[in-house]
Backbone as ProteinMPNN parsed JSONL, in Angstrom:
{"seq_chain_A": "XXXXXXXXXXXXXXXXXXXXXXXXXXXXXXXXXXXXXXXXXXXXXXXXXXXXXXXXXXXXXXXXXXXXXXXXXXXXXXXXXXXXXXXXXXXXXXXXXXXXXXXX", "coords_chain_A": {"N_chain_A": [[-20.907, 82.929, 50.553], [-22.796, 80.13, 50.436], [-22.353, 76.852, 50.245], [-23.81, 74.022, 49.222], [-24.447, 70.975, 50.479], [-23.98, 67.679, 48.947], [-24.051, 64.921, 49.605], [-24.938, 61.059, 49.724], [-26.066, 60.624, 47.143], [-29.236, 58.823, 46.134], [-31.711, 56.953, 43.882], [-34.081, 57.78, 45.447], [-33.604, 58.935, 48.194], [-31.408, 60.877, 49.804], [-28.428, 60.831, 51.365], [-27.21, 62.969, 54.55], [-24.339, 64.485, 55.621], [-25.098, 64.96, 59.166], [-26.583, 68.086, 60.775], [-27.29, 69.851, 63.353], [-28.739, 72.537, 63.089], [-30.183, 71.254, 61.231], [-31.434, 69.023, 61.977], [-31.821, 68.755, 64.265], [-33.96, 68.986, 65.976], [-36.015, 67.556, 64.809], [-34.641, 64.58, 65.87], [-34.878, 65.065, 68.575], [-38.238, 65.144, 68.387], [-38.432, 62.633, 67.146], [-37.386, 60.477, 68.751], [-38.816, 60.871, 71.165], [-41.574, 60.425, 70.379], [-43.234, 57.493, 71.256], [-45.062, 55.862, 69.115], [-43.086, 56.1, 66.98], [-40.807, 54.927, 68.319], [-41.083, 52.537, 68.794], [-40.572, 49.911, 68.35], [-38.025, 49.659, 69.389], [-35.476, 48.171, 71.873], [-35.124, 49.192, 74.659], [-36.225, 51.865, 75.674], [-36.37, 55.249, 76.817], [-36.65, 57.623, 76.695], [-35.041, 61.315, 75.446], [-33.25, 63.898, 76.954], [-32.955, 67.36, 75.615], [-30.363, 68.113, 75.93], [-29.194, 65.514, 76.166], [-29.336, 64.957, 73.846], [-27.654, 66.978, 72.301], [-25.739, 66.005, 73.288], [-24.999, 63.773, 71.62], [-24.935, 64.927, 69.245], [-22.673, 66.401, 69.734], [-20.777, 64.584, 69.594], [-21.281, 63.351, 66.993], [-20.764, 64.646, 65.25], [-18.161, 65.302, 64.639], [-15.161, 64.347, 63.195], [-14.579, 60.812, 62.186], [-13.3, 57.678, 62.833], [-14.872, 55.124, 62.961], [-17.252, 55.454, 63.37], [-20.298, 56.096, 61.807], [-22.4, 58.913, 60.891], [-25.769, 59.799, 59.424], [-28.313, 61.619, 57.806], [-31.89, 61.021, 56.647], [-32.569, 62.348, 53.709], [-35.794, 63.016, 51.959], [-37.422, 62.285, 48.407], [-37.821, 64.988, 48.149], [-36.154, 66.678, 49.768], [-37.097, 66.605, 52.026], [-36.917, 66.332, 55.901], [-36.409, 63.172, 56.753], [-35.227, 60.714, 58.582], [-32.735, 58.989, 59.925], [-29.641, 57.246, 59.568], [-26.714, 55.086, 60.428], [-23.617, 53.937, 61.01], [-21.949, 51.695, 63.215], [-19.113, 51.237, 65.112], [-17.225, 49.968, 63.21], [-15.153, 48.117, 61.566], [-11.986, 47.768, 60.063], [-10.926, 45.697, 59.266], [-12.055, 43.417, 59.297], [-14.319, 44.365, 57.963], [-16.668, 45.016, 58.611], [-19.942, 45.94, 60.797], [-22.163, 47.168, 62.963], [-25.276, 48.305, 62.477], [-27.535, 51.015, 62.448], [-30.81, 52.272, 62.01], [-33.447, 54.565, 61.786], [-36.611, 55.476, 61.011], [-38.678, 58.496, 61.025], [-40.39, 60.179, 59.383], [-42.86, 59.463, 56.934], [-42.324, 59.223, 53.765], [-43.298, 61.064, 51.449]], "CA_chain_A": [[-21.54, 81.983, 49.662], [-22.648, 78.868, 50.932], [-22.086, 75.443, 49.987], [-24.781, 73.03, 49.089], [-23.79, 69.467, 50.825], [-24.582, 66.689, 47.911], [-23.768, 63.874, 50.775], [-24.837, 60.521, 49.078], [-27.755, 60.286, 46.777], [-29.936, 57.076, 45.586], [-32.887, 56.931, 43.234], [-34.892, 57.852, 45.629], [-33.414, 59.29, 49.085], [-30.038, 61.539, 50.121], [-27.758, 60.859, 52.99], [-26.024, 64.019, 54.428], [-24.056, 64.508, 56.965], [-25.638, 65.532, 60.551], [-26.085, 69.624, 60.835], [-27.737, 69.782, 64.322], [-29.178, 73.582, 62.974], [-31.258, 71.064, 60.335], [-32.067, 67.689, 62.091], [-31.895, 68.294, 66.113], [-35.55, 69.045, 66.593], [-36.88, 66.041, 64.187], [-34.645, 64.166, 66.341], [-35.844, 64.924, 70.03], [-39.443, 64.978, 68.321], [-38.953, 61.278, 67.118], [-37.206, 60.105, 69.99], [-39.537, 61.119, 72.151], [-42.652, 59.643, 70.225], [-43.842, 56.334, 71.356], [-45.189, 55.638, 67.763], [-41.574, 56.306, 66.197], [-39.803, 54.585, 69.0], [-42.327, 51.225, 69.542], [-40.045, 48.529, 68.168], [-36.834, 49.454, 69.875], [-35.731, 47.051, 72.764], [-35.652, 50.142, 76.285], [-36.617, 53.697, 75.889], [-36.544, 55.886, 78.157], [-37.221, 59.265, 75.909], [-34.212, 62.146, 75.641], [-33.653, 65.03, 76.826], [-32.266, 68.123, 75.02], [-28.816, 68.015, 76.464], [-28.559, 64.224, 75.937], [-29.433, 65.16, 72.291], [-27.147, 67.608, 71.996], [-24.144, 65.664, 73.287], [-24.769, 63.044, 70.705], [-24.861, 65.451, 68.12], [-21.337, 66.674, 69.706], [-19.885, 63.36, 69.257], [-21.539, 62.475, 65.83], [-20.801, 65.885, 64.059], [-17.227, 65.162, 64.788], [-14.768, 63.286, 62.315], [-14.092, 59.96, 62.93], [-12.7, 56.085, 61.793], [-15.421, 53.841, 63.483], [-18.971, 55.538, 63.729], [-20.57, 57.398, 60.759], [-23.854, 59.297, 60.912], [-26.063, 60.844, 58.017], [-29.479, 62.126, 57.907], [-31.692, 60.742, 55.23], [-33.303, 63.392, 52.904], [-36.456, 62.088, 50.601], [-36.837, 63.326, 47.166], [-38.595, 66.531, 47.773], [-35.313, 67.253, 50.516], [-37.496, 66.6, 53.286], [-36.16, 65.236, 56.592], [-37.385, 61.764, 57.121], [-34.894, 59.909, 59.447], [-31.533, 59.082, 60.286], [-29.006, 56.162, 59.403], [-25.504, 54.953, 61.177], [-23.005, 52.339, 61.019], [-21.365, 51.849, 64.356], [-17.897, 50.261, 65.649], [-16.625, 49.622, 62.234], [-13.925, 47.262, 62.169], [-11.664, 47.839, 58.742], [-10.053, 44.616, 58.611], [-12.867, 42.361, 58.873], [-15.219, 44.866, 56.899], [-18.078, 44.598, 59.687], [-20.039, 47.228, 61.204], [-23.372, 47.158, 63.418], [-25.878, 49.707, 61.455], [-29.277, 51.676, 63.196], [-31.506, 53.455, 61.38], [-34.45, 55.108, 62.348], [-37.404, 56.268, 59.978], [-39.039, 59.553, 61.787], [-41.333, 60.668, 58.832], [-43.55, 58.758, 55.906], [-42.358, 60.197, 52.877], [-44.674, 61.584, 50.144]], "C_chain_A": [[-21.68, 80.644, 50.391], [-22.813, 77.599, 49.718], [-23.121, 74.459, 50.018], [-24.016, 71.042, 49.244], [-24.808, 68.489, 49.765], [-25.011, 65.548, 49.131], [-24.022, 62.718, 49.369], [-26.248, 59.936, 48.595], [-28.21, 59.102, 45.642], [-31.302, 57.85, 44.507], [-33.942, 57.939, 44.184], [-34.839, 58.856, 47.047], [-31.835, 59.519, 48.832], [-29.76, 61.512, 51.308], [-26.855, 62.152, 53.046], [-25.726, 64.346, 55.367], [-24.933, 65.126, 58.084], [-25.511, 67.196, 60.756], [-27.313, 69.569, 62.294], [-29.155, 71.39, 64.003], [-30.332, 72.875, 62.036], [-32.17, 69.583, 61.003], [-32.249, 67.435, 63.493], [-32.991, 68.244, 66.31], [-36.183, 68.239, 66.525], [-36.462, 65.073, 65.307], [-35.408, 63.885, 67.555], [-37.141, 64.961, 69.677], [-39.335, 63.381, 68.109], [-38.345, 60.07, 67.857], [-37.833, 59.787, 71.013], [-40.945, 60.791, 71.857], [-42.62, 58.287, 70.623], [-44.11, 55.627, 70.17], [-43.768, 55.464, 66.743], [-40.513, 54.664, 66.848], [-40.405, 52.796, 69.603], [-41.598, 50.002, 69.535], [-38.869, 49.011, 69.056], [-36.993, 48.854, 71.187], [-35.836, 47.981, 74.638], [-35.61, 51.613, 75.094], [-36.913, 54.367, 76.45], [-36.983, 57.088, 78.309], [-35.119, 60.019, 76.209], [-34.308, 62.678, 75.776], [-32.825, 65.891, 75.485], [-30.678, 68.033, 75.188], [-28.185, 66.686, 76.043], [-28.613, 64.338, 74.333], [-28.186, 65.42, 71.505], [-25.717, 67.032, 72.086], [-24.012, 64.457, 72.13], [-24.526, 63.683, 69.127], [-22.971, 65.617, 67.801], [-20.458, 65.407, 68.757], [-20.414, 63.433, 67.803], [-21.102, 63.52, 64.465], [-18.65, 66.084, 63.411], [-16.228, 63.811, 63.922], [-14.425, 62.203, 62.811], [-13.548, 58.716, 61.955], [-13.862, 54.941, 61.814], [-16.992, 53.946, 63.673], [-18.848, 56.643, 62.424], [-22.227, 57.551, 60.747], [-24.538, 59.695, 59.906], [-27.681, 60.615, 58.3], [-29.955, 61.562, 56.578], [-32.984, 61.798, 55.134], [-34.482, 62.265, 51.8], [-36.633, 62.729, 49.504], [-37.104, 64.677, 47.207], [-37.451, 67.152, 48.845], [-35.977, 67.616, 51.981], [-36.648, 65.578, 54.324], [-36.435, 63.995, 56.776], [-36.787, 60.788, 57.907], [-33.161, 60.157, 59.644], [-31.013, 57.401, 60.117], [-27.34, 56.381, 60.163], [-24.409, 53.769, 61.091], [-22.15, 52.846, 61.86], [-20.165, 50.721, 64.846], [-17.658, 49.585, 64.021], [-15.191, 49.313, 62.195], [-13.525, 47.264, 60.327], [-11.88, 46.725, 58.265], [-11.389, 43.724, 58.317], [-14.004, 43.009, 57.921], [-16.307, 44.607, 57.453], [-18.607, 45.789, 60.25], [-21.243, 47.069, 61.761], [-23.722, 48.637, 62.315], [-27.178, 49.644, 61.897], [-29.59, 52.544, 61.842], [-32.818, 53.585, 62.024], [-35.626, 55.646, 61.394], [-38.739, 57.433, 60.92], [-40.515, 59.592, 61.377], [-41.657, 59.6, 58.087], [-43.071, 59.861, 54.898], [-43.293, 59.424, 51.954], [-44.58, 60.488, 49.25]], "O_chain_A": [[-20.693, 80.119, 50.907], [-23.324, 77.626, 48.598], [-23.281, 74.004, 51.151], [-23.418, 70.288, 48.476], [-26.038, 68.522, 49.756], [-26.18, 65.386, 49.484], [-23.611, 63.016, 48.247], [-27.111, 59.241, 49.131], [-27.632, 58.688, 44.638], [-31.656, 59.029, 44.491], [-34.563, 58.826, 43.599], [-35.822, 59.579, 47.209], [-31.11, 58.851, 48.095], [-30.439, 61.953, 52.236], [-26.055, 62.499, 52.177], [-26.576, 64.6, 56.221], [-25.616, 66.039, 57.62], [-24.371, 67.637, 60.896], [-28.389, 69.096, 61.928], [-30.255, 71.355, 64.554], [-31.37, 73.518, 61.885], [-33.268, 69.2, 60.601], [-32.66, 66.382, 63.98], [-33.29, 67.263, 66.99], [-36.909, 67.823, 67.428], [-37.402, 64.557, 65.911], [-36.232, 62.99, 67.744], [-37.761, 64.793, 70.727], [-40.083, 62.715, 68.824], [-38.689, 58.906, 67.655], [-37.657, 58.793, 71.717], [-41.702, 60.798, 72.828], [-41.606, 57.787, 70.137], [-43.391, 54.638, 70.035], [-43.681, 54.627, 65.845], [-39.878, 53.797, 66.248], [-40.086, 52.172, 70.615], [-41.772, 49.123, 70.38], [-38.924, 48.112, 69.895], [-38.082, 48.827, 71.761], [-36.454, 47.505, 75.59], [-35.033, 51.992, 74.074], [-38.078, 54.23, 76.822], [-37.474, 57.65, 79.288], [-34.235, 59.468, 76.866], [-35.324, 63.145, 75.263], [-32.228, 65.309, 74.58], [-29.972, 67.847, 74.197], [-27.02, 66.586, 75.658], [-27.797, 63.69, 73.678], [-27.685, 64.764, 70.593], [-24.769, 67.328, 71.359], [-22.869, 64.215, 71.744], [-24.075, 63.099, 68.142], [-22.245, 65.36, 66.841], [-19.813, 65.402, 67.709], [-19.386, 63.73, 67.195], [-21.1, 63.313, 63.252], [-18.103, 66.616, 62.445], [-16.503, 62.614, 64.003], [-13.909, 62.281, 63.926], [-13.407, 58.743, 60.733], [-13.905, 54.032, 60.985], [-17.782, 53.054, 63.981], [-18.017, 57.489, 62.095], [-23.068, 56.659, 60.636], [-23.723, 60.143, 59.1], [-28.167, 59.646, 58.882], [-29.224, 61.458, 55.593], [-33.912, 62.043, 55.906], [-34.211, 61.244, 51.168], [-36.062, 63.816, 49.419], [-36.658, 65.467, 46.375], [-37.674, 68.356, 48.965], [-35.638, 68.476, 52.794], [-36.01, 64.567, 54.035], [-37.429, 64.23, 57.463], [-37.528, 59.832, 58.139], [-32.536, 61.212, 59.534], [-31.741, 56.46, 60.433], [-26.842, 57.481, 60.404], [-24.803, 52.604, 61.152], [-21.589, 53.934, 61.724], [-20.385, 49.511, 64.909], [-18.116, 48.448, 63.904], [-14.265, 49.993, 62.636], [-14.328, 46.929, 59.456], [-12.602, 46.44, 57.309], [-11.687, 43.394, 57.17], [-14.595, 42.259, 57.144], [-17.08, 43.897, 56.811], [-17.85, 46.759, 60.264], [-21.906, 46.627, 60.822], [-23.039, 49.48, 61.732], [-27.901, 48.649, 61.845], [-28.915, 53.177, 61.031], [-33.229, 52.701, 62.776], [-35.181, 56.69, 60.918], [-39.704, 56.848, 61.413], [-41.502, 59.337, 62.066], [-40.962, 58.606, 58.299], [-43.288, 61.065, 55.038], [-43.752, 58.304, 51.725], [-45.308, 60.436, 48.258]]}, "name": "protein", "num_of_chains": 1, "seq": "XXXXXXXXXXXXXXXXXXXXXXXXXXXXXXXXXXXXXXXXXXXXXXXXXXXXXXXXXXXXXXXXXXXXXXXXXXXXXXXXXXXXXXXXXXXXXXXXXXXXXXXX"}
């Protein structure tokens, strides 16, 4: 029986954790667009392997980096969000996101 991950859902979009079997491909596709990738400050493109080891790391529990995929209402993929080096005490946290697709 499997398990339907809720993760954390808004009006309008669902964050859920990282499953590499549902969101690796979108990634290296919007990575690797120009169009996707126009505002960020170097890019260099990824490969597969470099993909894959970020997945390692991000799929993996942790205290200080958290990843989640965001779902739009129809449970399509449409990007990815992060908050990185999270510091308890002061309650601080750099945070990327990425928007891949246009949802409907």
């Amino acid at each position: 029986m499997s398990v339907a991950i809720v993760g954390w859902k808004g009006e309008r979009v669902r964050l859920t954790p990282l499953d590499r079997s549902l969101h690796l491909e979108n990634a290296l596709r919007w990575l690797n667009d120009p169009v996707v990738t126009a505002a960020l400050k170097f890019h260099f493109g990824f490969t597969r392997k470099q993909e894959e080891a970020f997945f390692d790391r991000a799929e993996l529990p942790g205290d200080r980096d958290f990843h989640w995929a965001i779902l739009d209402e129809s449970e399509t993929h449409i990007g990815f969000i992060g908050l990185h080096g999270v510091h308890w005490t002061n309650r601080c946290a750099l945070g990327g996101l990425m928007l891949g697709e246009q949802s409907a």
